[in-house]
C-alpha positions in Angstrom: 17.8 7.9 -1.5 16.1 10.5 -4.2 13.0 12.1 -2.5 10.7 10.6 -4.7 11.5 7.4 -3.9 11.0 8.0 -0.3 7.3 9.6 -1.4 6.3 6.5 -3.2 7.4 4.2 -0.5 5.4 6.3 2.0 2.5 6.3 0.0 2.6 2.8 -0.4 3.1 2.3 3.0 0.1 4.6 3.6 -2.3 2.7 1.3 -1.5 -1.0 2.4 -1.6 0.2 6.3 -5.5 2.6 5.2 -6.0 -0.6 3.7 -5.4 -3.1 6.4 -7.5 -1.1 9.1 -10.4 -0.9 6.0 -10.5 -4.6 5.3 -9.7 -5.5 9.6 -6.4 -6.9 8.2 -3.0 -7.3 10.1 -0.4 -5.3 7.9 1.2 -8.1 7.0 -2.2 -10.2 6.0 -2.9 -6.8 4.0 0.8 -6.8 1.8 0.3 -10.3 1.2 -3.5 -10.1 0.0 -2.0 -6.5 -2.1 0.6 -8.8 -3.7 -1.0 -11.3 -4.8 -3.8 -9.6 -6.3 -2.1 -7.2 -8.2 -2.6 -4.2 -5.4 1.1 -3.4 -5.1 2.0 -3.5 -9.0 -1.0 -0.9 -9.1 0.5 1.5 -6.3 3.9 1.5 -8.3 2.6 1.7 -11.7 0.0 4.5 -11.3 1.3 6.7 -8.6 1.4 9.6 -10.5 -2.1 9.8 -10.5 -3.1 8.0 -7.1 -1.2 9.9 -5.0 -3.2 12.8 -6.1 -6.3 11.3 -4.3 -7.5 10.4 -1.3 -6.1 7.5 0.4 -10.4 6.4 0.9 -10.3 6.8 -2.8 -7.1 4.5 -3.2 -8.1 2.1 -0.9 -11.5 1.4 -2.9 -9.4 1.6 -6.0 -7.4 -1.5 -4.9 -9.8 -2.9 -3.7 -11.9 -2.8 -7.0 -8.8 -3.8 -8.9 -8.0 -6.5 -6.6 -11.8 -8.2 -6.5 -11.1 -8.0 -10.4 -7.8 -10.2 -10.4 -9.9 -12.9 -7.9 -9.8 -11.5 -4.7 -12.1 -11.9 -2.5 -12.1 -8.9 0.1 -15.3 -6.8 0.1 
């Protein structure tokens, strides 16, 4: 596997486990919730520039973008 492969699926591991402890999610509960709200499509498309931040910053990120697709996480 390439090496940036691997850094995107660490990153996106990063972010939905940052996010789970955030929202008091189980990881799985916190995939799911990403999924379906758009969350992971996010990570992939715009890791070029969200890797670059914080993962606090990411994890408010999808959490904005996934409140905007109808979720209901605060």
């Amino acid at each position: 596997m390439n090496r940036e492969i691997q850094n995107r699926i660490s990153y996106t591991v990063a972010c939905i486990s940052e996010f789970a402890y955030t929202h008091k999610l189980s990881y799985k509960q916190s995939y799911l919730y990403l999924k379906r709200y758009g969350g992971i499509a996010f990570l992939k498309d715009c890791y070029d520039a969200e890797h670059l931040l914080s993962i606090t910053d990411s994890v408010n990120n999808l959490t904005t973008l996934c409140k905007r697709f109808g979720g209901t996480i605060e």
